[in-house]
C-alpha positions in Angstrom: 91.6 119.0 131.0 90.5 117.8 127.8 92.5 115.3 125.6 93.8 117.0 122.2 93.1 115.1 119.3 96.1 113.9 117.4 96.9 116.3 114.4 95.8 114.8 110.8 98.6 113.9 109.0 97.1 112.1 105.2 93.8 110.8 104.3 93.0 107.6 103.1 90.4 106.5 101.3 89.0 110.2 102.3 89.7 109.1 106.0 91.6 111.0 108.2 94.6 110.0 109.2 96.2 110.8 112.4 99.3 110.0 114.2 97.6 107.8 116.7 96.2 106.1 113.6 99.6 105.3 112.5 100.8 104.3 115.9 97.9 101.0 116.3 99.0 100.3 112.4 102.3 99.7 113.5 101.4 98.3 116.6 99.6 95.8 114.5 102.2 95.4 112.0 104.8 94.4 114.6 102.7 91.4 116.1 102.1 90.4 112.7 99.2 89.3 110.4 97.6 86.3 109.5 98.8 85.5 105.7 95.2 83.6 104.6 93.1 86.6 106.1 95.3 88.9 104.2 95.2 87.0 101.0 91.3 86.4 101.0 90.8 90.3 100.6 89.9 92.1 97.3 91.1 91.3 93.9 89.3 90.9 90.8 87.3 87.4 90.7 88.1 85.0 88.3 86.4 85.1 85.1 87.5 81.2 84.1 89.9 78.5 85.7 92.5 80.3 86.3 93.8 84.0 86.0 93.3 86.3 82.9 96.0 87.2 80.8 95.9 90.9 78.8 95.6 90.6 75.4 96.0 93.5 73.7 94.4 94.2 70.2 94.1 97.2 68.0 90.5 98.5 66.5 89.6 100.6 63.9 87.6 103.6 64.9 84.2 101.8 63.6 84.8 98.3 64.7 85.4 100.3 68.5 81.7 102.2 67.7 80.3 99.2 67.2 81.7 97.5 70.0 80.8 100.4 72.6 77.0 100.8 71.2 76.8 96.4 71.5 78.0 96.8 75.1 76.0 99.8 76.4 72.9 98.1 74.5 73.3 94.9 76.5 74.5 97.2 79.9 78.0 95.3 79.4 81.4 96.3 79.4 83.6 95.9 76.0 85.6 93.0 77.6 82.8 91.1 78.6 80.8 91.7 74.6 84.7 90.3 73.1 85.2 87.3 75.6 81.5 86.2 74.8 82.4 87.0 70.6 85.4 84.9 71.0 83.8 82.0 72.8 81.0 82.0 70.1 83.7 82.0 67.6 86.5 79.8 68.6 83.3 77.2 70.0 84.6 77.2 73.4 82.3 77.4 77.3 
């Protein structure tokens, strides 16, 4: 006799996910996890000494054309072309 597979019930991160999947999570979950492990994962890395706020700021239709062609000739994002102008502006590291 062969052993049926447990039925897929979701996908995650294009994973199948089965009920016996979900039965060693909770196993897991009910011993408990180490808080430091589980903080050291993911997140975006710090870009200065502490975390970055969101600025929001509006931009007229050329000023954003000029900003996207600066970036994609320097292989940059947009954020990283208006940190570096404001840092050359304000005189700051």
């Amino acid at each position: 006799m062969t052993k049926k597979s447990s039925p897929i019930v979701g996908r995650s991160r294009d994973q199948a996910v089965t009920e016996a999947d979900i039965e060693l999570m909770n196993a897991e979950a009910e011993v408990g996890y180490d808080v430091t492990v589980a903080k050291s994962r993911g997140g975006r890395p710090t870009i200065g000494s502490g975390p970055a706020t969101v600025v929001p700021v509006r931009l007229d239709p050329e000023l954003r054309a000029a900003l996207d062609a600066r970036a994609s000739a320097d292989h940059r994002t947009a954020s990283e072309v208006i940190r570096e102008a404001l840092r050359q502006f304000l005189h700051t590291a």
